[in-house]
C-alpha positions in Angstrom: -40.8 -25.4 4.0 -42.5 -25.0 0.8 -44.8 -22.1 0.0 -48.7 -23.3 0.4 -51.9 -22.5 -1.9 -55.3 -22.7 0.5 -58.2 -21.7 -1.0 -59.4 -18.7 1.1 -62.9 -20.1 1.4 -61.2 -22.7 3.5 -58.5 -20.5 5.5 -61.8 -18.1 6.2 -65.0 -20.0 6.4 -66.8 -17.4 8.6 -66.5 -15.4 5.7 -69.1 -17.4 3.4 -66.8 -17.0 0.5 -67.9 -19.3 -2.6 -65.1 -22.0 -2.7 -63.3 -22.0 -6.3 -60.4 -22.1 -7.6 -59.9 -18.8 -8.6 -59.1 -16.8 -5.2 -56.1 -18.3 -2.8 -54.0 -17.5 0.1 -50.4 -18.4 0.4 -48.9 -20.2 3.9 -45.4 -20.3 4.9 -46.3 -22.7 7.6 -49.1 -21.7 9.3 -48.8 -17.4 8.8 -50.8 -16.1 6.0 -47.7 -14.4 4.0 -49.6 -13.4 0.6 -52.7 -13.8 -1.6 -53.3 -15.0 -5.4 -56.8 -14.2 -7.1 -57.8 -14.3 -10.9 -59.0 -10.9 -11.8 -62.9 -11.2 -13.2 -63.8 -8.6 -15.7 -62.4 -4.8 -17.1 -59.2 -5.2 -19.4 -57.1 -8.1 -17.1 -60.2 -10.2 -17.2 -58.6 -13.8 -16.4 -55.0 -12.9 -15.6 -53.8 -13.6 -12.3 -53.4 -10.7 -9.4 -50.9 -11.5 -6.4 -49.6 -9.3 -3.8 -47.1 -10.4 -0.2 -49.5 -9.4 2.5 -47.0 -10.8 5.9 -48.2 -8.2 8.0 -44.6 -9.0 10.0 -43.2 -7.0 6.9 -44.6 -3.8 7.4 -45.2 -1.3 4.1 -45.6 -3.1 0.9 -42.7 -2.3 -1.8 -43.7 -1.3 -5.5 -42.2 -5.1 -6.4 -43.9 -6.7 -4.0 -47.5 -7.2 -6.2 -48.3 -7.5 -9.9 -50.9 -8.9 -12.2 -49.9 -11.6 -14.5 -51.1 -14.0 -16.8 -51.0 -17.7 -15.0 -51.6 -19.0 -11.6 -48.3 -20.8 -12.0 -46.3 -17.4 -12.7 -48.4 -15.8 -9.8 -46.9 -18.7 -7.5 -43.9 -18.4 -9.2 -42.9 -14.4 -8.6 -45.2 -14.4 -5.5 -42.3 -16.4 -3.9 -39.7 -14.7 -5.0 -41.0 -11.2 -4.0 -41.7 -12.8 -0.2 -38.3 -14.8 0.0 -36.6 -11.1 -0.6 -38.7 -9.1 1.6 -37.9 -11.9 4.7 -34.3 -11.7 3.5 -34.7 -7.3 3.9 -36.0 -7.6 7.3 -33.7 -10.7 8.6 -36.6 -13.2 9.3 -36.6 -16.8 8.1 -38.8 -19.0 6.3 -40.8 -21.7 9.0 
């Protein structure tokens, strides 16, 4: 199953989060397995900030986050990252 963008307004509306485009979460299926936000202000102003947050994963690894400088690269090594981390701890993709 293909990784999914949700805005994280949406996936956590009791949170009263503005809704824009700039600040995601990323499904695989319906478990929150990482997050993608655009950095706003300081010297990475715009550039894109991910990180794999499957809490069935246990201690993030130094590979396993990163700033960079589109949404689509974010999504891009995001997946990656997550697909090797599953494949570390032997669990699947849903």
């Amino acid at each position: 199953m293909p990784l999914i963008l949700r805005r994280s307004a949406d996936q956590y509306p009791e949170a009263g989060w503005p809704r824009t485009d700039t600040d995601w979460v990323v499904l695989n299926g319906p478990q929150v397995i990482g997050s993608i936000s655009q950095v706003q202000g300081g010297p990475v102003d715009g550039q894109w900030r991910w990180s794999v947050t499957d809490l069935r994963l246990g201690a993030a690894r130094p590979w396993t986050f990163r700033t960079v400088s589109s949404l689509d690269e974010a999504k891009e090594q995001l997946a990656i990252a997550w697909r090797k981390r599953i494949a570390e701890e032997g669990l699947s993709e849903v």
